[in-house]
C-alpha atoms as a printed R data frame, in Angstrom:
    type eleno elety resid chain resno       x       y       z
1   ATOM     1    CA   UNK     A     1 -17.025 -22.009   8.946
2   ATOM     2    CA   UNK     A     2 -19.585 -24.180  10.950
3   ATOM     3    CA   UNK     A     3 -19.280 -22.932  14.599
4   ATOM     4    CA   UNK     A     4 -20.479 -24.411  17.874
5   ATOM     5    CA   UNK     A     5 -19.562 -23.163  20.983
6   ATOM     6    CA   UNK     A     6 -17.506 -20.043  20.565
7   ATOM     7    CA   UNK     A     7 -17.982 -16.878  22.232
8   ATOM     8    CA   UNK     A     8 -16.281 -13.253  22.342
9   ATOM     9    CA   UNK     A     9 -16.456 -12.562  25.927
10  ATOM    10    CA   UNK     A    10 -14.071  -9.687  26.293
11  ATOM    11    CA   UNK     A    11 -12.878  -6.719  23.659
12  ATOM    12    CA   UNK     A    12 -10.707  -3.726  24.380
13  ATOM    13    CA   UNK     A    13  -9.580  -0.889  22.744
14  ATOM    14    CA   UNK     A    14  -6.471   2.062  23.135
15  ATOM    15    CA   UNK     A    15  -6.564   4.790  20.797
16  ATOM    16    CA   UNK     A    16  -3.920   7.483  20.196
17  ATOM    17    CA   UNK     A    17  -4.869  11.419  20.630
18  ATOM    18    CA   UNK     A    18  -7.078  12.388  17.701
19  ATOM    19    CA   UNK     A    19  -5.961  15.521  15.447
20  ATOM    20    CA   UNK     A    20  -8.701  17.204  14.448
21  ATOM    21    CA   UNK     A    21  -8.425  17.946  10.222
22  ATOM    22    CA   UNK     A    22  -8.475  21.614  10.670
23  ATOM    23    CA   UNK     A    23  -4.778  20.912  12.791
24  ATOM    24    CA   UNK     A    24  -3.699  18.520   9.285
25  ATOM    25    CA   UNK     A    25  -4.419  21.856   7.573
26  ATOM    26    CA   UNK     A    26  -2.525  24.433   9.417
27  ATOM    27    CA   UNK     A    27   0.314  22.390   9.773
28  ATOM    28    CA   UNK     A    28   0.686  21.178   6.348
29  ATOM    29    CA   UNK     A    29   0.432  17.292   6.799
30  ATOM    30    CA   UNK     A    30  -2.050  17.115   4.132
31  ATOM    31    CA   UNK     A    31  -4.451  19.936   2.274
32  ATOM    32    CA   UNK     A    32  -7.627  20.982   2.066
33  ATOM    33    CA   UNK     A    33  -8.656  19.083  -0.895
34  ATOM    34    CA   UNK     A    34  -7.066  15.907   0.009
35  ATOM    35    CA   UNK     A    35  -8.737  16.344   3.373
36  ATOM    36    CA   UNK     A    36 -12.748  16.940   2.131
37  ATOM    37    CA   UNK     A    37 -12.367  14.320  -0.397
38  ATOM    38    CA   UNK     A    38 -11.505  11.770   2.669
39  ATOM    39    CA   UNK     A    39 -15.246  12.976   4.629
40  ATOM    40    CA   UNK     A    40 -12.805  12.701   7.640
41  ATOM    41    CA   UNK     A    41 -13.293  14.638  10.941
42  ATOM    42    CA   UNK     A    42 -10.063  13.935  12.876
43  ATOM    43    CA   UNK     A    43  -7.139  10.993  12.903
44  ATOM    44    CA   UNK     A    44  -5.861   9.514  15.561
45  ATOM    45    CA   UNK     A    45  -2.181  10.036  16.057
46  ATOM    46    CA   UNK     A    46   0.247   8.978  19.061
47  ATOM    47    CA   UNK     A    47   3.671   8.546  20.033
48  ATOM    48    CA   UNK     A    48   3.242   4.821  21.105
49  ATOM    49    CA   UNK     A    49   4.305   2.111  19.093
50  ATOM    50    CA   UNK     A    50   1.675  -0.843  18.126
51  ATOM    51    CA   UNK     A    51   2.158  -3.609  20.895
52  ATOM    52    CA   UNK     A    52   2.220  -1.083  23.438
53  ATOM    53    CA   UNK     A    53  -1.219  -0.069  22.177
54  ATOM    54    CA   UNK     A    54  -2.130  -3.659  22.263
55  ATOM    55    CA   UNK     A    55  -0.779  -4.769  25.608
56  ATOM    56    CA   UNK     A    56  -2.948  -1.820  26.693
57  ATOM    57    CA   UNK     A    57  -6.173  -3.249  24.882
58  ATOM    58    CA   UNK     A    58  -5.427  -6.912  25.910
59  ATOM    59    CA   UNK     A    59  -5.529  -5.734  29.330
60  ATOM    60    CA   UNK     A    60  -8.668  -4.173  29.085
61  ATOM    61    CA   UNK     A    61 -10.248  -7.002  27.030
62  ATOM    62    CA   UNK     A    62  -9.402  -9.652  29.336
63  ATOM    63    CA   UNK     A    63 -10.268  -7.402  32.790
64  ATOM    64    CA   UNK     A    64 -13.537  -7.298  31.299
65  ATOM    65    CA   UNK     A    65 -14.115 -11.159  30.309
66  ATOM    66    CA   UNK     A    66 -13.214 -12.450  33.752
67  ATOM    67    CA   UNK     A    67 -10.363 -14.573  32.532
68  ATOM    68    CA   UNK     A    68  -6.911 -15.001  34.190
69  ATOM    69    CA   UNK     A    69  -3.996 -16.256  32.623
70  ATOM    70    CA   UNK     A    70  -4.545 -20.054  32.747
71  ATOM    71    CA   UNK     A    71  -7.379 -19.318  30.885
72  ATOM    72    CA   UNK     A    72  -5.561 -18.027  27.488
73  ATOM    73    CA   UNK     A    73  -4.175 -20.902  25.639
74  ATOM    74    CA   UNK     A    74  -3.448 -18.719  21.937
75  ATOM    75    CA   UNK     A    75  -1.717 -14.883  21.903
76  ATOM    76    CA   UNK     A    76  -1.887 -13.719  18.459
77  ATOM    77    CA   UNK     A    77  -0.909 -10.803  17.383
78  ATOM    78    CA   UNK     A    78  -1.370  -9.144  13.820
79  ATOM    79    CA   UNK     A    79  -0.050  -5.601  12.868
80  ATOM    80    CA   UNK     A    80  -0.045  -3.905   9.293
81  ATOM    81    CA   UNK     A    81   2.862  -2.066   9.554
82  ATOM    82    CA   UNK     A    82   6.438  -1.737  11.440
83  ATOM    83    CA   UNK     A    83   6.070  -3.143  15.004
84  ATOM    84    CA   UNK     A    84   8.682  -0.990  16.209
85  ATOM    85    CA   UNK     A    85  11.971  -3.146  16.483
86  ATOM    86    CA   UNK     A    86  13.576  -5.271  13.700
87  ATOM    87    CA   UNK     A    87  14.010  -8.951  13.760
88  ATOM    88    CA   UNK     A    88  11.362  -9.018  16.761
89  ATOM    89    CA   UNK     A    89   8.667 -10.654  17.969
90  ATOM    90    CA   UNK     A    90   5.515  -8.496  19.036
91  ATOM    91    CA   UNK     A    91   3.030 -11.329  19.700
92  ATOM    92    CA   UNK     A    92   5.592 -12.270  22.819
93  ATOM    93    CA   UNK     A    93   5.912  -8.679  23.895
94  ATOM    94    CA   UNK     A    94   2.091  -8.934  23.950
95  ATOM    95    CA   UNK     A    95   1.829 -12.425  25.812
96  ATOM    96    CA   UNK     A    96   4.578 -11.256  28.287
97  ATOM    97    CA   UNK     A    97   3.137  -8.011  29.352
98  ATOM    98    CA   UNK     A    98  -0.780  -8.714  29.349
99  ATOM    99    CA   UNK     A    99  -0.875 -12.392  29.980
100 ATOM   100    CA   UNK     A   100   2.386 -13.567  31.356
101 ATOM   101    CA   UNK     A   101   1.937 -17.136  30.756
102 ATOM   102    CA   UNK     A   102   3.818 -19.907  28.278
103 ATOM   103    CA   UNK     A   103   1.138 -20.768  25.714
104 ATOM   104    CA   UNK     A   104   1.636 -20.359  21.966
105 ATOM   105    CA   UNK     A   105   1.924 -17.121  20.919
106 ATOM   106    CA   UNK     A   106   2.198 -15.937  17.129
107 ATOM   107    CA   UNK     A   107   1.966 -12.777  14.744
108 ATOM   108    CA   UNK     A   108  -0.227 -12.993  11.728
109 ATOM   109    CA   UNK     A   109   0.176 -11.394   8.422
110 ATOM   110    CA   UNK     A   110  -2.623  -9.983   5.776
111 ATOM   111    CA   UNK     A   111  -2.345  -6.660   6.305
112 ATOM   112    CA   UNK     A   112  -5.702  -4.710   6.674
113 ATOM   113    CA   UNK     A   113  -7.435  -8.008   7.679
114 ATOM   114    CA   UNK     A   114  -4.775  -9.754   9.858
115 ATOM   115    CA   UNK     A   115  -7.276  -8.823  13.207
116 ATOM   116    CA   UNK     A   116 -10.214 -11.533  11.196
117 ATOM   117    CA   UNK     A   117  -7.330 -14.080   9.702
118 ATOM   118    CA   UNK     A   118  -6.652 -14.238  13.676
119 ATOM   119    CA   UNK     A   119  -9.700 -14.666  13.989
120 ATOM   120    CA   UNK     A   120 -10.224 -17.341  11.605
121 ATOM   121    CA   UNK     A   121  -6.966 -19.297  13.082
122 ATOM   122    CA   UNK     A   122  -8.636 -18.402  16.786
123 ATOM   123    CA   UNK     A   123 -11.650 -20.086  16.164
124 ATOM   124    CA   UNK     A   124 -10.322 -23.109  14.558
125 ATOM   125    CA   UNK     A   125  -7.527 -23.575  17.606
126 ATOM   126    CA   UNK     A   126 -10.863 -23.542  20.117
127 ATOM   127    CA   UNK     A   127 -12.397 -25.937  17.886
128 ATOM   128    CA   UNK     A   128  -9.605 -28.348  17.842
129 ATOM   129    CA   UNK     A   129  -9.437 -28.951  21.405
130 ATOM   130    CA   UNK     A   130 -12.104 -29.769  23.725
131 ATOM   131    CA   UNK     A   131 -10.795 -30.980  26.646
132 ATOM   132    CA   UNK     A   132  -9.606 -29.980  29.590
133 ATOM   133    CA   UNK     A   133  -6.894 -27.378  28.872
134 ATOM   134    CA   UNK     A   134  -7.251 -23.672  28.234
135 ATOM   135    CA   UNK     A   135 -10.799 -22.517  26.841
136 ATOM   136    CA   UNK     A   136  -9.496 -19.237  25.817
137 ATOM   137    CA   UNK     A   137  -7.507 -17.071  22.998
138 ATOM   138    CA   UNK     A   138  -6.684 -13.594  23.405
139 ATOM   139    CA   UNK     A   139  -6.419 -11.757  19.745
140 ATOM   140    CA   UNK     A   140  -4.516  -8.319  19.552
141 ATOM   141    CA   UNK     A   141  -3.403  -5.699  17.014
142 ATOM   142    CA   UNK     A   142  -1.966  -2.339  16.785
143 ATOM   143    CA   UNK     A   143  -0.014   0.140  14.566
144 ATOM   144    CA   UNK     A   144   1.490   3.104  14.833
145 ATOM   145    CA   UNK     A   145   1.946   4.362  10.925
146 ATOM   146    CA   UNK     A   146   4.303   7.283  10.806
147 ATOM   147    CA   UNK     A   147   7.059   9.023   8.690
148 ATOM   148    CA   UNK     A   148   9.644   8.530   7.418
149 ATOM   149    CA   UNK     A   149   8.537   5.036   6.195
150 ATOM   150    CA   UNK     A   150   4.576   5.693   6.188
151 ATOM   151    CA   UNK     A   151   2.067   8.997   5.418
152 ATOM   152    CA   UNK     A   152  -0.892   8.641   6.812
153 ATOM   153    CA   UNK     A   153  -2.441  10.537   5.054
154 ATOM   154    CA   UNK     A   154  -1.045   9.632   1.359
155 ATOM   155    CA   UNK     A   155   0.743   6.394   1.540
156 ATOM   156    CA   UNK     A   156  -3.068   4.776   0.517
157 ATOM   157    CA   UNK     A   157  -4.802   7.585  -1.128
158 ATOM   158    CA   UNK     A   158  -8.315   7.942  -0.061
159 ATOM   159    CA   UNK     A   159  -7.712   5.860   3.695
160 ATOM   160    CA   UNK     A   160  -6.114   7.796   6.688
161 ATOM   161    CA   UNK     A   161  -4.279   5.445   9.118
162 ATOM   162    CA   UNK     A   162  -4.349   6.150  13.000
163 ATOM   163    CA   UNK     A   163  -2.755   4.835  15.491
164 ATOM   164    CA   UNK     A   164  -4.332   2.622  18.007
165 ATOM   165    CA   UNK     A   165  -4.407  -0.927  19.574
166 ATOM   166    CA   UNK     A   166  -7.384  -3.855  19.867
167 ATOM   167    CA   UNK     A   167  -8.289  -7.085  21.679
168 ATOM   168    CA   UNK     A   168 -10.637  -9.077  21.554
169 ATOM   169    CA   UNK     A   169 -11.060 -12.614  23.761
170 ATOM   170    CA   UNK     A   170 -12.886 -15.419  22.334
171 ATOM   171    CA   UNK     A   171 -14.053 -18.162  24.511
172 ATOM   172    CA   UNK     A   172 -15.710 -22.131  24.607
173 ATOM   173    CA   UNK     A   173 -18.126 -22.102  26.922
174 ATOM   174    CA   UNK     A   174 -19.773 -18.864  27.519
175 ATOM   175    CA   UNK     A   175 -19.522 -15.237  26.497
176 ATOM   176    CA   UNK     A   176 -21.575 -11.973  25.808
177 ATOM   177    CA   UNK     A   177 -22.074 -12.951  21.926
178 ATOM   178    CA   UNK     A   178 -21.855 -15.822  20.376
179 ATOM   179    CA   UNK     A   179 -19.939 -16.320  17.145
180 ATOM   180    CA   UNK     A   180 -22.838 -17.452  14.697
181 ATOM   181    CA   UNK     A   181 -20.490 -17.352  11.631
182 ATOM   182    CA   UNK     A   182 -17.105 -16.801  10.517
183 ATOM   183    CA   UNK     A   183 -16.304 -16.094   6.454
184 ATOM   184    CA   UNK     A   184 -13.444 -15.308   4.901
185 ATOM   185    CA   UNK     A   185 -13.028 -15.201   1.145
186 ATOM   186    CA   UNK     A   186  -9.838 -14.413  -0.880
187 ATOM   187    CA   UNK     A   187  -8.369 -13.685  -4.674
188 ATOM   188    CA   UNK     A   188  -4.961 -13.902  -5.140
189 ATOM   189    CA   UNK     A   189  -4.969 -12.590  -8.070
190 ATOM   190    CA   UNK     A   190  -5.412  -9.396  -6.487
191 ATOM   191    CA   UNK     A   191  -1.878  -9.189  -4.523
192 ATOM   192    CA   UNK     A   192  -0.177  -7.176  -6.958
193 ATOM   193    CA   UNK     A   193  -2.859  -4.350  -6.147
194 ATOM   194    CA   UNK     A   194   0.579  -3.836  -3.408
195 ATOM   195    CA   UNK     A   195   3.555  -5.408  -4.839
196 ATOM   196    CA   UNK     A   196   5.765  -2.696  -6.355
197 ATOM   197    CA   UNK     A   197   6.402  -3.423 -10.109
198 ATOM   198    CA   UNK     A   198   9.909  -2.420 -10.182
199 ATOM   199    CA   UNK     A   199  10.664  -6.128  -8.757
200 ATOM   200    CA   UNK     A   200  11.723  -7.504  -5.003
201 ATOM   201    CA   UNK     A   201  13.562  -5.278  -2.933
202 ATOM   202    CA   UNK     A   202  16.592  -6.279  -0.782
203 ATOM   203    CA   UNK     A   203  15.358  -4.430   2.225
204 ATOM   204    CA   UNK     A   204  12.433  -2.763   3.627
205 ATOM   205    CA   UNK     A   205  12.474   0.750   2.269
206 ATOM   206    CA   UNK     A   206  14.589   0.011  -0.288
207 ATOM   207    CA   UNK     A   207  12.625   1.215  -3.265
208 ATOM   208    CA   UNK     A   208  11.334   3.855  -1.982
209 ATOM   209    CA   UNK     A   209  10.427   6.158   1.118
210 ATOM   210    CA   UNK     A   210   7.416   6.579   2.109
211 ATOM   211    CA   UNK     A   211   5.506   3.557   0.901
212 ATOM   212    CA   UNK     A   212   3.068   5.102  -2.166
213 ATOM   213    CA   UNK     A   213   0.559   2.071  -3.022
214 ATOM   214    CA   UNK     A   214  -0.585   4.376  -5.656
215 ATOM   215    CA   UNK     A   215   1.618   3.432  -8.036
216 ATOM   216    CA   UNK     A   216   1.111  -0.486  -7.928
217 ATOM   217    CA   UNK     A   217  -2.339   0.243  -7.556
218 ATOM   218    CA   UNK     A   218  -2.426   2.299 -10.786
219 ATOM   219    CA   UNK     A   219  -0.779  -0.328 -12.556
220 ATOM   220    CA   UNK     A   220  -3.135  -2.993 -11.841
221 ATOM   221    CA   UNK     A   221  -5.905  -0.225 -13.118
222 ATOM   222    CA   UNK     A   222  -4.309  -0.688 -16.325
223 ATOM   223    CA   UNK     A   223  -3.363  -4.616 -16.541
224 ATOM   224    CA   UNK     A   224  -7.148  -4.869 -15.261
225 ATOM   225    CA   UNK     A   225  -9.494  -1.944 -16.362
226 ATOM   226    CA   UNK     A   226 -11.371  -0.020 -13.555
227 ATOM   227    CA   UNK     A   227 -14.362  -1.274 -13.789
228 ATOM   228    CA   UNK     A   228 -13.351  -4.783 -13.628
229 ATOM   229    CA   UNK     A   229 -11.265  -4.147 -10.778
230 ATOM   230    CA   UNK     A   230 -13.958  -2.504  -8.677
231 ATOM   231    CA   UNK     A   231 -16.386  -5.395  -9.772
232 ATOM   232    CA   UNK     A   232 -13.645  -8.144  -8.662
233 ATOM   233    CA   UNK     A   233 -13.164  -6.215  -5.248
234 ATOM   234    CA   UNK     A   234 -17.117  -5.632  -5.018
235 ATOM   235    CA   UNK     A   235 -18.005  -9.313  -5.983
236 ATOM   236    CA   UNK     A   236 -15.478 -10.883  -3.527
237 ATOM   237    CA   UNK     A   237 -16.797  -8.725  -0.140
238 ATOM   238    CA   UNK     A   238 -20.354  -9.539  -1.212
239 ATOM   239    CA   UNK     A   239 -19.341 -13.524  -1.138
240 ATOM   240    CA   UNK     A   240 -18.117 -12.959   1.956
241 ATOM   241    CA   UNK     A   241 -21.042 -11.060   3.453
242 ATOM   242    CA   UNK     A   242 -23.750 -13.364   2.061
243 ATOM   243    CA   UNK     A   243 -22.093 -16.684   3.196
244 ATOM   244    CA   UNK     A   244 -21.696 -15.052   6.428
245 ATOM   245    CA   UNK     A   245 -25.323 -13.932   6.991
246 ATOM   246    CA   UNK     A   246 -26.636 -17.600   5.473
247 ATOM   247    CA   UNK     A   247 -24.091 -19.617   7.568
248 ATOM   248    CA   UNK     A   248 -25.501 -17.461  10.532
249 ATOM   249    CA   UNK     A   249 -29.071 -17.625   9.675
250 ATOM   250    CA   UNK     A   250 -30.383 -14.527   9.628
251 ATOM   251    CA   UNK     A   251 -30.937 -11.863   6.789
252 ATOM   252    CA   UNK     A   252 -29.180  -8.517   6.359
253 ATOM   253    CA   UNK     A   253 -32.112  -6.757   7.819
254 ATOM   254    CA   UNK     A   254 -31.897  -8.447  11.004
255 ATOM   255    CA   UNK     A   255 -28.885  -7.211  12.249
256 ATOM   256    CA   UNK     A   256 -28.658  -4.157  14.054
257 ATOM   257    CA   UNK     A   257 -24.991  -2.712  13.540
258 ATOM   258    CA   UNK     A   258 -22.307  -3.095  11.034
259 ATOM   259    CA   UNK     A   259 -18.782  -2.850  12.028
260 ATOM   260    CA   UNK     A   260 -16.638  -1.579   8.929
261 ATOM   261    CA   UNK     A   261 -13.343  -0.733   8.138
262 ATOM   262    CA   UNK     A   262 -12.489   3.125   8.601
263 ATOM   263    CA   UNK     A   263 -11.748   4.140   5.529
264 ATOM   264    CA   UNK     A   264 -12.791   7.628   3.750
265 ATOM   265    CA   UNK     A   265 -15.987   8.357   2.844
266 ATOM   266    CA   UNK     A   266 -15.558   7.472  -1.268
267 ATOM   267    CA   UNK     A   267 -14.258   4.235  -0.261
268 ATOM   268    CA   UNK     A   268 -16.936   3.512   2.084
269 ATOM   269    CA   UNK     A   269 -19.532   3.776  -0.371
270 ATOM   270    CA   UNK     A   270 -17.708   2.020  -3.372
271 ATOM   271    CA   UNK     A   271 -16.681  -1.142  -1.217
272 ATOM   272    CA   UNK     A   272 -19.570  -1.029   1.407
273 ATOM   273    CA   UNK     A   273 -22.204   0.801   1.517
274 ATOM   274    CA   UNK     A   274 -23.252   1.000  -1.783
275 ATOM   275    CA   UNK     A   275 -22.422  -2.607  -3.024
276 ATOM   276    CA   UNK     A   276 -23.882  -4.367   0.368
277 ATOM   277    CA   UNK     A   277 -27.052  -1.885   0.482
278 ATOM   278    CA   UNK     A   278 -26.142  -0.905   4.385
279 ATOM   279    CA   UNK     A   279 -27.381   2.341   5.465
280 ATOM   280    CA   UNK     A   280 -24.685   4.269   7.109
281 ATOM   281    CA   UNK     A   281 -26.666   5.024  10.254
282 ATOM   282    CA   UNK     A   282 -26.580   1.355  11.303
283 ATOM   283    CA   UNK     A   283 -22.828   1.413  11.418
284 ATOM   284    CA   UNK     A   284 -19.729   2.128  12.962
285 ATOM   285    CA   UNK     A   285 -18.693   5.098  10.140
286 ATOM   286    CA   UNK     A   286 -19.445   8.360  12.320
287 ATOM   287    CA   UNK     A   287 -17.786   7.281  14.649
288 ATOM   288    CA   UNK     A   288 -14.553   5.722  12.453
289 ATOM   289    CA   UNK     A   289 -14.149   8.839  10.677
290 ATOM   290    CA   UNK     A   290 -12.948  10.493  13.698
291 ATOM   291    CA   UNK     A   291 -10.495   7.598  14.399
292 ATOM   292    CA   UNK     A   292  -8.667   6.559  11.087
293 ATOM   293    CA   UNK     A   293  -8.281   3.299   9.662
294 ATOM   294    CA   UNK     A   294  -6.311   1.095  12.534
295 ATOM   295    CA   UNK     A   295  -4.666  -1.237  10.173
296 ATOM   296    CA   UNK     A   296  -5.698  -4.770  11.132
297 ATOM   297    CA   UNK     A   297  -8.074  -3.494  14.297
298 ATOM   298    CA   UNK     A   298 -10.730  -1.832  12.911
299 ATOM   299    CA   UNK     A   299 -13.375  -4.537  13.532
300 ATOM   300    CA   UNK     A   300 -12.503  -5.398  17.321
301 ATOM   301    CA   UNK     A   301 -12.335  -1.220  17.649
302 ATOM   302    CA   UNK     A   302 -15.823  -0.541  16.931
303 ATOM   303    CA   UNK     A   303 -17.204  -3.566  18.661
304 ATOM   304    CA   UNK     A   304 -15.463  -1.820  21.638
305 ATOM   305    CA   UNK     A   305 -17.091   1.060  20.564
306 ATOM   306    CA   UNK     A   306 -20.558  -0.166  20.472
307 ATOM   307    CA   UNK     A   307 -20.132  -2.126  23.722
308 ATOM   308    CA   UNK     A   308 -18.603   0.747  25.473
309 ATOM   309    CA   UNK     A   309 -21.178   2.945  24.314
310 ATOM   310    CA   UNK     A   310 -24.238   0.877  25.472
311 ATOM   311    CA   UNK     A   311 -25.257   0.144  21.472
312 ATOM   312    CA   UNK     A   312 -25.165  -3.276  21.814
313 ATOM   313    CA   UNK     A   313 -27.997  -5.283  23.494
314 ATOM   314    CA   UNK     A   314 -28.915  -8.426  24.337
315 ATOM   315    CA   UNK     A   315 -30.877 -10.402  21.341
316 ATOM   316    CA   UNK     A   316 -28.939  -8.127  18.946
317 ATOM   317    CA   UNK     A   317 -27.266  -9.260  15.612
318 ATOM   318    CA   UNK     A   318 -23.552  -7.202  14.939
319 ATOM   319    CA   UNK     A   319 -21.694  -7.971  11.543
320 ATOM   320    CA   UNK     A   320 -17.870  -7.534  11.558
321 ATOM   321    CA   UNK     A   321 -16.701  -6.734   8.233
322 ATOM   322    CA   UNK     A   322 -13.057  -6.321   7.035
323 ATOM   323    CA   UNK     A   323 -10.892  -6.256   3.771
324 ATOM   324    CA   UNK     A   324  -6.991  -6.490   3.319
325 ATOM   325    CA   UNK     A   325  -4.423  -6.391   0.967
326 ATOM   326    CA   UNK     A   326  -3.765  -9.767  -1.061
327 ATOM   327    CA   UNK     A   327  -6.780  -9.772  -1.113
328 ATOM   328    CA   UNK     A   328  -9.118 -10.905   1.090
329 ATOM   329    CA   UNK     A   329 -12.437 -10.462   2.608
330 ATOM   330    CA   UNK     A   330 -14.404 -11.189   6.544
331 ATOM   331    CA   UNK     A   331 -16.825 -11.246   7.860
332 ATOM   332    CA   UNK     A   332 -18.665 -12.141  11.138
333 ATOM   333    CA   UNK     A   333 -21.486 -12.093  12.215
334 ATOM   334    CA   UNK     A   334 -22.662 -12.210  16.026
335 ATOM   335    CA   UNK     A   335 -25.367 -12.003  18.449
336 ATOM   336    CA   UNK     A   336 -25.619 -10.759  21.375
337 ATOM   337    CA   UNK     A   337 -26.667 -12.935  24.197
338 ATOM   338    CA   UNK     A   338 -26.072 -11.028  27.525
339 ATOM   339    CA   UNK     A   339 -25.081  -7.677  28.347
340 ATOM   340    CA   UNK     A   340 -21.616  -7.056  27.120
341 ATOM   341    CA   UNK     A   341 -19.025  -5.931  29.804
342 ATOM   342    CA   UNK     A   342 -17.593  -2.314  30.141
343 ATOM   343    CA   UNK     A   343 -15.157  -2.017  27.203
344 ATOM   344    CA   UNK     A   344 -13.226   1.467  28.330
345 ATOM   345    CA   UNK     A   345 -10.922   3.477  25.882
346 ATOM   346    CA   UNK     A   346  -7.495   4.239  26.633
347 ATOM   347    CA   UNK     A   347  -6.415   6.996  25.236
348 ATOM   348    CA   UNK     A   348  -2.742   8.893  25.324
């Protein structure tokens, strides 16, 4: 996407209590093997549902980029799993508790990379409009991912969910980074990775509880062959990573952090590490594997995480990378043009 003129200019970030994985252990949530093989220190894990997480991280996000609620002119909202009442709308629970104004509010889909579709949709709203009227959109997720409808910890063999909520405020007009691209790249052909071959349910649940993706997963592995698999999901996150970086102008080397999914450590190197030669020292990974995999936030998480910490500087380049179910693949890439705002954690 060609991009003038859009900013982030405030993130935020509420995380659950982590569990450490000697706790999983002793109380039998998951065992030692499944635990080593994940390279995971500790999982976050709370009791709040995933707008509450949000509304908590939309504060924080727009405290810290100086806007007020005339300013926000887009709430959108994206969650991976249950939201915590049926029939319900989240992305108004969101624009009524941390904004409390009338704009256009909306929940977005895609799973694992609903936080960048926002994104995507974000962006293009601020593009369409360059009057007088609101110069701001506030993007939230969260998830809470708990029994008896989820397992954290074997629902998606090989990622750990946590629990947590993001934020992130982009802006015309000014920010602490500027949005120098914006990529997002997708196969269909890939959606039955998560559709369950037994056929559409009438209900949520209704085939089976917990949710196992292994099954679906294993019978794409056979339709498709392993290795072709792994090269369509490899080929697809490196289109997305190499349009970004061109579209931005600037090489891989140039850019100081990486922001990637939380997933366990096998993962990591299959999808990232390994296939977009990124050294895991110049990325958010020590850090995520204490955290979990937040669903749709994990990109506007560590960017809180990096700002919070002090990591980011001015003159910096930071790459936001994300994957999700059906499938698709963003990225972003930024740079830092002024020292980022405090970005505090909330956490239960």
């Amino acid at each position: 996407m060609d991009i003038a003129d859009v900013y982030v200019s405030g993130v935020g970030l509420h995380l659950a209590r982590r569990m450490p994985v000697g706790e999983v252990v002793d109380r039998g949530i998951a065992d030692l093997r499944t635990v080593r093989r994940t390279g995971m220190r500790s999982v976050c894990v709370g009791e709040w549902s995933g707008p509450e997480m949000a509304v908590e991280a939309a504060r924080a996000a727009l405290r810290g980029s100086g806007r007020v609620p005339s300013d926000i002119g887009l709430v959108l909202h994206a969650g991976t799993w249950f939201q915590g009442h049926d029939l319900w709308a989240p992305a108004s629970y969101v624009q009524r508790e941390a904004v409390g104004n009338s704009c256009l509010s909306l929940e977005v889909g895609q799973l694992s990379n609903g936080g960048m579709a926002a994104m995507e949709l974000a962006v293009a709203w601020l593009r369409s409009d360059t009057g007088a009227g609101p110069r701001s959109a506030l993007i939230t997720t969260g998830d809470r991912f708990c029994l008896p409808g989820f397992d954290r910890w074997h629902t998606d063999p090989g990622t750990v969910c946590g629990d947590g909520g993001t934020a992130l405020v982009l802006s015309r007009g000014g920010g602490f980074a500027r949005l120098r691209s914006l990529v997002t790249v997708s196969d269909p052909a890939l959606e039955a990775m998560g559709r369950d071959g037994d056929g559409f349910a009438p209900a949520p649940l209704a085939a089976r509880a917990p949710i196992s993706v292994a099954a679906s997963r294993e019978r794409l592995v056979k339709e498709t062959g392993l290795t072709r698999l792994l090269e369509r999901l490899q080929r697809g996150q490196r289109a997305a990573f190499d349009r970004a970086l061109h579209e931005a102008g600037t090489k891989a080397s140039d850019v100081a952090w990486f922001v990637l999914p939380n997933l366990g450590r096998p993962k990591m190197d299959a999808q990232f590490f390994q296939v977009l030669d990124i050294d895991p020292e110049r990325t958010t990974w020590s850090w995520g594997s204490g955290v979990g995999h937040l669903g749709a936030g994990d990109p506007f998480a560590g960017l809180a995480r990096l700002t919070g910490t002090g990591a980011l500087r001015p003159g910096q380049f930071c790459a936001l990378i994300s994957a999700g179910g059906g499938f698709a693949w963003s990225v972003a890439v930024l740079e830092v043009i002024e020292e980022p705002p405090p970005a505090p954690r909330f956490d239960e």
